[in-house]
Structure formats: structure tokens, C-alpha cells
N, CA, C and O atoms as a CHARMM CRD file, in Angstrom:
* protein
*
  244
    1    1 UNK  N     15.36200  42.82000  22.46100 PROA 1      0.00000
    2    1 UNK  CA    16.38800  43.80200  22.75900 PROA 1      0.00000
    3    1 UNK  C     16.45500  44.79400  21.60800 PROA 1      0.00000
    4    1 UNK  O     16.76900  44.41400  20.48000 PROA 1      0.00000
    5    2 UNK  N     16.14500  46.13300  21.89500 PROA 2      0.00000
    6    2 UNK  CA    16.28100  46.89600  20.86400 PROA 2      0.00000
    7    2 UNK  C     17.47200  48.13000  21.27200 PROA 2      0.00000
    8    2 UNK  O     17.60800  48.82700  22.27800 PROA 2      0.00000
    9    3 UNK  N     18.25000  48.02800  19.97300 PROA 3      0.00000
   10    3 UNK  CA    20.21900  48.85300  19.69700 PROA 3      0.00000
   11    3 UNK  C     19.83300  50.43700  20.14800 PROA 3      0.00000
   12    3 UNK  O     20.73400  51.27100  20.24600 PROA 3      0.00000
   13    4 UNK  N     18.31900  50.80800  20.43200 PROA 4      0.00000
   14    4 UNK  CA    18.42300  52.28400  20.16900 PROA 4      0.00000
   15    4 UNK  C     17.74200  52.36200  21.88900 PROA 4      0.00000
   16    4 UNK  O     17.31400  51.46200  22.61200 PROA 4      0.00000
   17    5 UNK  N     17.90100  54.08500  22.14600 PROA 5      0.00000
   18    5 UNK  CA    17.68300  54.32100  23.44800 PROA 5      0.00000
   19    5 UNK  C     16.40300  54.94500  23.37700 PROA 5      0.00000
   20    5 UNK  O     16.29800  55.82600  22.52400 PROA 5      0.00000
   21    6 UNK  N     15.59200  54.73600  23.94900 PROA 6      0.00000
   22    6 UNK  CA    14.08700  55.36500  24.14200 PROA 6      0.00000
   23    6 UNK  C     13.88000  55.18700  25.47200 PROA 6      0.00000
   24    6 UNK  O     14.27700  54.13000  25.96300 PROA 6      0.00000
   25    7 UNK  N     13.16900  56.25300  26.38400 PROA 7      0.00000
   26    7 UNK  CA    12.59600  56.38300  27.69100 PROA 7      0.00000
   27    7 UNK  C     11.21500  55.33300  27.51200 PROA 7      0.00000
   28    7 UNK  O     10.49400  55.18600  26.52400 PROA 7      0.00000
   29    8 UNK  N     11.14200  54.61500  28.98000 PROA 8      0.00000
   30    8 UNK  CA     9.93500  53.27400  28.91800 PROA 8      0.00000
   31    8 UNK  C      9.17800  53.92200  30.01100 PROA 8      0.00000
   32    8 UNK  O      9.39200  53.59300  31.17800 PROA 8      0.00000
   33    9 UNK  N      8.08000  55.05900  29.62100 PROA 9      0.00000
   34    9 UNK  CA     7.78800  55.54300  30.55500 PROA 9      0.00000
   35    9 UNK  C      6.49500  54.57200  31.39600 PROA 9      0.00000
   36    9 UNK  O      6.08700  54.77800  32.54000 PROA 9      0.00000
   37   10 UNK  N      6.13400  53.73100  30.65400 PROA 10     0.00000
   38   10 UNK  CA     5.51200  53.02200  30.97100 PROA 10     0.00000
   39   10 UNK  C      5.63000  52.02500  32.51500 PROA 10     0.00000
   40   10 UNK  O      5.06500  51.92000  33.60300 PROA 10     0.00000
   41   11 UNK  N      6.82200  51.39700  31.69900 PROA 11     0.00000
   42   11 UNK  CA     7.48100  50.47800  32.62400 PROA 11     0.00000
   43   11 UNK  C      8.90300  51.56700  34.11600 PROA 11     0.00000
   44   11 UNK  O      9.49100  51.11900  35.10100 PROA 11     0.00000
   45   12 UNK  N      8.88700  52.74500  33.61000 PROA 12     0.00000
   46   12 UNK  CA     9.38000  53.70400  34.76800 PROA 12     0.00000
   47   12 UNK  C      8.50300  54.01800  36.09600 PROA 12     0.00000
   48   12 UNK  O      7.38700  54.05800  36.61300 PROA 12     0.00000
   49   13 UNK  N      9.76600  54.19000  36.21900 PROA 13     0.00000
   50   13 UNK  CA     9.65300  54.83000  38.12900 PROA 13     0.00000
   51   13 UNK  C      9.08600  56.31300  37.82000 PROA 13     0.00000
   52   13 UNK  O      7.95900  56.80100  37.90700 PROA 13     0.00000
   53   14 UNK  N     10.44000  56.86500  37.39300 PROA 14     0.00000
   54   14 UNK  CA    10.78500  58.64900  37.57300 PROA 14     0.00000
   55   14 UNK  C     10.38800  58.91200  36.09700 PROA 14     0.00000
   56   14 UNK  O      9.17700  58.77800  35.92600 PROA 14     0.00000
   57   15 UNK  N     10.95400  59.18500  35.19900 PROA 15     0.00000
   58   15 UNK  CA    11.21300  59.24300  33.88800 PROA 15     0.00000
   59   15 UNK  C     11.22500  57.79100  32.58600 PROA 15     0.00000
   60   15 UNK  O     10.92900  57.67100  31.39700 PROA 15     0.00000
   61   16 UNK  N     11.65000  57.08000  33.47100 PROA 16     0.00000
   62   16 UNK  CA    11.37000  55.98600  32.57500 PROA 16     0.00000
   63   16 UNK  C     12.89900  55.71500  31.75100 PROA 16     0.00000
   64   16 UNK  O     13.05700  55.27400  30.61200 PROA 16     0.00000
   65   17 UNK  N     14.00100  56.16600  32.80400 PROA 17     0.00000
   66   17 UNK  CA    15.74400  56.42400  32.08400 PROA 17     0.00000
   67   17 UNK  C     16.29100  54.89000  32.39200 PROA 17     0.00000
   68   17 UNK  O     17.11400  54.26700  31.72100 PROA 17     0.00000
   69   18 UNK  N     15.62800  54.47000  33.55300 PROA 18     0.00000
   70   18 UNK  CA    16.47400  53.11500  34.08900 PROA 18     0.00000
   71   18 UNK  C     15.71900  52.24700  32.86900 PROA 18     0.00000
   72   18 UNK  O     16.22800  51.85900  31.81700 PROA 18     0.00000
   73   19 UNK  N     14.37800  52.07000  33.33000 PROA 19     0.00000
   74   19 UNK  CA    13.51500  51.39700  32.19400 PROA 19     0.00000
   75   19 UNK  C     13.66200  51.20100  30.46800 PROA 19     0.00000
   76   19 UNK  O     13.45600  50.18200  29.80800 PROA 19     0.00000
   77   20 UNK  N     14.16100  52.77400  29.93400 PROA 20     0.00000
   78   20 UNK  CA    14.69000  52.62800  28.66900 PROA 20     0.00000
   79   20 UNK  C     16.05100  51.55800  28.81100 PROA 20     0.00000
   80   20 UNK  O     16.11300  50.49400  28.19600 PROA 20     0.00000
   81   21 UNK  N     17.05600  52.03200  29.69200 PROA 21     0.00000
   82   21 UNK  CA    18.23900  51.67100  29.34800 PROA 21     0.00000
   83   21 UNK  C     18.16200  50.18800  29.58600 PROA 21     0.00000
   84   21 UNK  O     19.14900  49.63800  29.09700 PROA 21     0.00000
   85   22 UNK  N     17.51600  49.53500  30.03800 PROA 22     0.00000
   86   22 UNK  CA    17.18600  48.11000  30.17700 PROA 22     0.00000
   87   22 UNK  C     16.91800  47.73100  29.44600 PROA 22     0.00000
   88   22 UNK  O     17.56700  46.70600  29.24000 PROA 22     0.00000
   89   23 UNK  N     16.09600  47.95200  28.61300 PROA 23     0.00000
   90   23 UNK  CA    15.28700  47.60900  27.34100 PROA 23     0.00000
   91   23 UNK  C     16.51800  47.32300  26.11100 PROA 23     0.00000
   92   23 UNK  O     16.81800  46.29100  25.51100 PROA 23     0.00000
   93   24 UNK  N     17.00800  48.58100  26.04600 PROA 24     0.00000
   94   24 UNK  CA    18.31600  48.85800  25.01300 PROA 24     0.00000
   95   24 UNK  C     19.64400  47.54800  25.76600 PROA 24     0.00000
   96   24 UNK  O     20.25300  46.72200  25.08700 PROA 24     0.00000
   97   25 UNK  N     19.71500  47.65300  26.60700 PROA 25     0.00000
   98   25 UNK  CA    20.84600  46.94600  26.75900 PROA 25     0.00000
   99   25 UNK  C     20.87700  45.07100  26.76500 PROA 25     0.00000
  100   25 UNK  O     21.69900  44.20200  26.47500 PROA 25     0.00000
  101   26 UNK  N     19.06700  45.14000  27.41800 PROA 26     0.00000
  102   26 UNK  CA    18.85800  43.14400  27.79600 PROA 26     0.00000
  103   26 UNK  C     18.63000  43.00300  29.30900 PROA 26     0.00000
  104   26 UNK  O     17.81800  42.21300  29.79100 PROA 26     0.00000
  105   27 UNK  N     19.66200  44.09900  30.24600 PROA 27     0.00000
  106   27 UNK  CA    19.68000  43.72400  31.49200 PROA 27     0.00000
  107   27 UNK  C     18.50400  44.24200  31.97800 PROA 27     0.00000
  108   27 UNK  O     17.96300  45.22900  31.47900 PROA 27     0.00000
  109   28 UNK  N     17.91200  43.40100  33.28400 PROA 28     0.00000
  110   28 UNK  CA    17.20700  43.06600  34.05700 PROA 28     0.00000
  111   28 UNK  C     16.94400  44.68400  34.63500 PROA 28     0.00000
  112   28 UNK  O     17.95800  45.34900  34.84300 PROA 28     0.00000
  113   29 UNK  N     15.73500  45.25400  34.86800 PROA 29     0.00000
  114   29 UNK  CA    15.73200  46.98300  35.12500 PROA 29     0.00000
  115   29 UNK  C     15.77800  47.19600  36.69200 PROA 29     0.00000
  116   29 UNK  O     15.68000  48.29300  37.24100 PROA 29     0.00000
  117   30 UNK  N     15.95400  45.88800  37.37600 PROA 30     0.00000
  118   30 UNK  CA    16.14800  46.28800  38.92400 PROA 30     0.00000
  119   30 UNK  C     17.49900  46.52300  38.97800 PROA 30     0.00000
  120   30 UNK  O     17.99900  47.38100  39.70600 PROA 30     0.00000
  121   31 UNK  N     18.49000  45.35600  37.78700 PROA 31     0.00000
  122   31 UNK  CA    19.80800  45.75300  38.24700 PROA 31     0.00000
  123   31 UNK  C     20.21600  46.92400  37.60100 PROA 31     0.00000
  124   31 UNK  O     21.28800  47.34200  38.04100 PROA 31     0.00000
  125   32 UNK  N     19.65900  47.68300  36.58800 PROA 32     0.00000
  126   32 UNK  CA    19.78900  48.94500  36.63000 PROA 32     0.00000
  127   32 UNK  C     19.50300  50.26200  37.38200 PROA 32     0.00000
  128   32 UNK  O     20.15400  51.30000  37.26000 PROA 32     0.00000
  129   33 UNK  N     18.36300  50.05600  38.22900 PROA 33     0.00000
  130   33 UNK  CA    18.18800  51.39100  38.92400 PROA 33     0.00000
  131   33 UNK  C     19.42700  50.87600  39.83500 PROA 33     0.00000
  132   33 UNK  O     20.48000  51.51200  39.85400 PROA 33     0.00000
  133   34 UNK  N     19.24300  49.67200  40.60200 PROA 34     0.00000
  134   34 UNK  CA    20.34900  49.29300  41.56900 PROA 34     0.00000
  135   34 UNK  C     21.58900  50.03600  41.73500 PROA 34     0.00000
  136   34 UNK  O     21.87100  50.83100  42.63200 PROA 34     0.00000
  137   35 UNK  N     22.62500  49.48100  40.26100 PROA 35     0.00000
  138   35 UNK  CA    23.44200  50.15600  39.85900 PROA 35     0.00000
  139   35 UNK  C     23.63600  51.55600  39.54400 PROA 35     0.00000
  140   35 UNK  O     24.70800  52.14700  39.66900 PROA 35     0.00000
  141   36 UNK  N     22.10400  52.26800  38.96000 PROA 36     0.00000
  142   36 UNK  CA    22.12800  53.84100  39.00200 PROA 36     0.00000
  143   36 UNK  C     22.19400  54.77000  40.13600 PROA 36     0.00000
  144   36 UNK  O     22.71000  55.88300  40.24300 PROA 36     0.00000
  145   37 UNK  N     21.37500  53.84500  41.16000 PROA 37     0.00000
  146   37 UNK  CA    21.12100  54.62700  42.88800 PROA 37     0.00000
  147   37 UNK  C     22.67800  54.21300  43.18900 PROA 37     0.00000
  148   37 UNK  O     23.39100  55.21600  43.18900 PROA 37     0.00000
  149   38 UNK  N     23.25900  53.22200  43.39900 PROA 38     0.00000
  150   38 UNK  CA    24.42800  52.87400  43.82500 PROA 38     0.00000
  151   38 UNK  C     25.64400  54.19400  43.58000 PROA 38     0.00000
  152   38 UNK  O     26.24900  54.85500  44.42400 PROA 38     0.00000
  153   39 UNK  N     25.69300  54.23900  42.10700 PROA 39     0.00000
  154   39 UNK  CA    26.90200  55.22800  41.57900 PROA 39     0.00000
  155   39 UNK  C     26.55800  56.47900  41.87900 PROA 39     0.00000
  156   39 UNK  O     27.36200  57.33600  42.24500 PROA 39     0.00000
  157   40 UNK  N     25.06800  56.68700  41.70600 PROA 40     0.00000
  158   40 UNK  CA    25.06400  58.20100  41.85600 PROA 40     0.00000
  159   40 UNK  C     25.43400  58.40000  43.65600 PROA 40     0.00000
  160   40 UNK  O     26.25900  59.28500  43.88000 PROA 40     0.00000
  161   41 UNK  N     24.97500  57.77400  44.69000 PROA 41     0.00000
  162   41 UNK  CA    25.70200  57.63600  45.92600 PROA 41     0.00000
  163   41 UNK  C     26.74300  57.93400  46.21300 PROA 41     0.00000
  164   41 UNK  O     27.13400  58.92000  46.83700 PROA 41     0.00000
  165   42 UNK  N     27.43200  56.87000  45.65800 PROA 42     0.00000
  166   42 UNK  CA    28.90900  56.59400  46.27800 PROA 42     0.00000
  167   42 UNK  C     29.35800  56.89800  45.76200 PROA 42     0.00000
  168   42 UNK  O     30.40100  57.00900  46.40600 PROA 42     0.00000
  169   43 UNK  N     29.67100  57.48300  44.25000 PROA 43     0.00000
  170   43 UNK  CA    30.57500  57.92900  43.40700 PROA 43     0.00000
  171   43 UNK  C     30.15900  58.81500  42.70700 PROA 43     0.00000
  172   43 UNK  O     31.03500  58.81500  41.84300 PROA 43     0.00000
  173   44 UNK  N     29.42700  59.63100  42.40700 PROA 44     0.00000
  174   44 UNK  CA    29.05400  60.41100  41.08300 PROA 44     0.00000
  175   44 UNK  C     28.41600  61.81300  41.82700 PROA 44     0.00000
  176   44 UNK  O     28.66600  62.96600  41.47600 PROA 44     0.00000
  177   45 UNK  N     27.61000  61.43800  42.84200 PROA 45     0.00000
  178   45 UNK  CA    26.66400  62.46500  43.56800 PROA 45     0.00000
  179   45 UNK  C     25.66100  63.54800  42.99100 PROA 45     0.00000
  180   45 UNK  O     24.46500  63.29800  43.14600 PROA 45     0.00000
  181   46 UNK  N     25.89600  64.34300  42.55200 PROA 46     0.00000
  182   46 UNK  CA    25.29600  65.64400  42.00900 PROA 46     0.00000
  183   46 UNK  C     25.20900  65.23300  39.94600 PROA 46     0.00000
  184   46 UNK  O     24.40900  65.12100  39.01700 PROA 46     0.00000
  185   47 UNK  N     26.70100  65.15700  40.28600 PROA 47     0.00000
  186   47 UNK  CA    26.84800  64.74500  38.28500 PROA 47     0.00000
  187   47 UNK  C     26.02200  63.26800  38.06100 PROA 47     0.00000
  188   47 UNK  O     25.57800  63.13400  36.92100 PROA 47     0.00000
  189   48 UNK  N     25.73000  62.00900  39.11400 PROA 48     0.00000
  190   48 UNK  CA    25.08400  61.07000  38.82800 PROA 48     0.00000
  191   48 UNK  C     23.14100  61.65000  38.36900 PROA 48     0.00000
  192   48 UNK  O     22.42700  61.23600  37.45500 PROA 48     0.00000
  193   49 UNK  N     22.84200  62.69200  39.42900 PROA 49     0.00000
  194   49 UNK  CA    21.67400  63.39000  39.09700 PROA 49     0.00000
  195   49 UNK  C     21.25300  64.16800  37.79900 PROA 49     0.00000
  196   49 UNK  O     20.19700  64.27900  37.17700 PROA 49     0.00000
  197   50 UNK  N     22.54800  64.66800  37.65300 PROA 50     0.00000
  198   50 UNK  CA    22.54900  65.84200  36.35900 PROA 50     0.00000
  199   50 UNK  C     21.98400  64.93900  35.29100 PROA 50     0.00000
  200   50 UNK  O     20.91600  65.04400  34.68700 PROA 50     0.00000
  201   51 UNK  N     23.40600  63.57200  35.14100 PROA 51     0.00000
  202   51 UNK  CA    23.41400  62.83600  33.94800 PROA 51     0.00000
  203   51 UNK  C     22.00000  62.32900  33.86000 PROA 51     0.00000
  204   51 UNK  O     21.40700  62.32200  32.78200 PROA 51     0.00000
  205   52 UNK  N     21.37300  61.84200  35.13900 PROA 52     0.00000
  206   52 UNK  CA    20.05500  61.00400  34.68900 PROA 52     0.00000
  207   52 UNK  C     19.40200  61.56500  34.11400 PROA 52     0.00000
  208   52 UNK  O     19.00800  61.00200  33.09300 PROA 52     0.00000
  209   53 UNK  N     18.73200  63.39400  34.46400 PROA 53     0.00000
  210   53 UNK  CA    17.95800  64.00300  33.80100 PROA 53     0.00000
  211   53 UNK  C     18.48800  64.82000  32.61200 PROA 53     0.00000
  212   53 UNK  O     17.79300  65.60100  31.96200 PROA 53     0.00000
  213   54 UNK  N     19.84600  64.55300  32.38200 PROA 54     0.00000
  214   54 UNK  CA    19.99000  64.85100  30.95200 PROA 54     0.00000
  215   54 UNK  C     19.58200  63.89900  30.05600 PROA 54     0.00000
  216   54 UNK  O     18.85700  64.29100  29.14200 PROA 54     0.00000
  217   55 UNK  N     19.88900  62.69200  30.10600 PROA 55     0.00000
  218   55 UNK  CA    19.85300  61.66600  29.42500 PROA 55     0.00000
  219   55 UNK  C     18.01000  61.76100  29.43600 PROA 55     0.00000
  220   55 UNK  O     17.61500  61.69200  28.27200 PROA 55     0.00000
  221   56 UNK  N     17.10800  61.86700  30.21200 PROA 56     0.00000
  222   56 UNK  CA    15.67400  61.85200  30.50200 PROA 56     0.00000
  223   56 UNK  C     15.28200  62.77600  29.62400 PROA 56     0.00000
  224   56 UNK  O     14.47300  62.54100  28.72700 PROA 56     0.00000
  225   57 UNK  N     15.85000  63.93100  29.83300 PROA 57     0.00000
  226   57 UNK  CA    15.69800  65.41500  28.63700 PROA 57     0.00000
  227   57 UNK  C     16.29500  65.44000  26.95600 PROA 57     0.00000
  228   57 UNK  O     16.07000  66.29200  26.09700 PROA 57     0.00000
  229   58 UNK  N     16.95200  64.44600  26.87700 PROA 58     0.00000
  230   58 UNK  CA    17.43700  63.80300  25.78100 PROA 58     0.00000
  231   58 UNK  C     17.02500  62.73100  24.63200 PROA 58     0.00000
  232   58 UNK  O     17.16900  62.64700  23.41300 PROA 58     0.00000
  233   59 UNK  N     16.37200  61.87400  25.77900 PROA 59     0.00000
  234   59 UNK  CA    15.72200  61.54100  25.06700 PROA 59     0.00000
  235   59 UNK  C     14.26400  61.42400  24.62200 PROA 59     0.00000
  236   59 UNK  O     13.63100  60.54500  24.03600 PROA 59     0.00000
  237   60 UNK  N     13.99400  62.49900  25.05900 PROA 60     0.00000
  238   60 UNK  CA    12.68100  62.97600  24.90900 PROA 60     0.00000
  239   60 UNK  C     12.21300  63.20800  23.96600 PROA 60     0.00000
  240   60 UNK  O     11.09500  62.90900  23.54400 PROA 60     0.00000
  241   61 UNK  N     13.57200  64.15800  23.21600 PROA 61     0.00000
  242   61 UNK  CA    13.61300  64.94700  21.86900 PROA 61     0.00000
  243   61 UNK  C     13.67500  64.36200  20.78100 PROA 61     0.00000
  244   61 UNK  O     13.70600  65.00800  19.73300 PROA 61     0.00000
């Protein structure tokens, strides 16, 4: 488990945002996209999209 956020483009789908944040956090990266497709759905919509590819464009840099 590593404290810092890096894109796993390796182990990614799209960008490699679910994949980093798995890595950084411990949890399992299905229950992260899960949870990412889920919110951006039902709750977030447009801003769930924005955030992913900010965070993707973020940590790029």
C-alpha cells in the first residue's frame, strides 16, 4: 500500500484513476471503479466525469 496517489496505467481501464486510487488506498480496484461508475450515475453525473479527468490530468503532472 503506498500513502501517495499515482495513475496505474498499467493495471487501468481509461486512465489508470480507479487503478491508482486502489493502489493508494488497499481496496480491491473492482470495488473502486464499481463505486466510481455507481456515484458518477446516481449522484454526481457530469461533476462525477469532470472530477475523474481532473484527478487523471492531475496526476499526470
Amino acid at each position: 500500500m503506498n500513502n501517495s496517489f499515482t495513475l496505474d496505467r498499467r493495471n487501468g481501464k481509461i486512465m489508470g484513476v480507479c487503478a491508482g486510487l486502489s493502489n493508494s488506498s488497499g481496496i480491491d480496484v473492482t470495488l473502486v471503479r464499481i463505486a466510481a461508475v455507481l456515484l458518477t450515475v446516481c449522484a454526481l453525473g457530469p461533476i462525477g466525469i469532470v472530477a475523474y479527468l481532473l484527478a487523471g490530468w492531475l496526476a499526470e503532472g
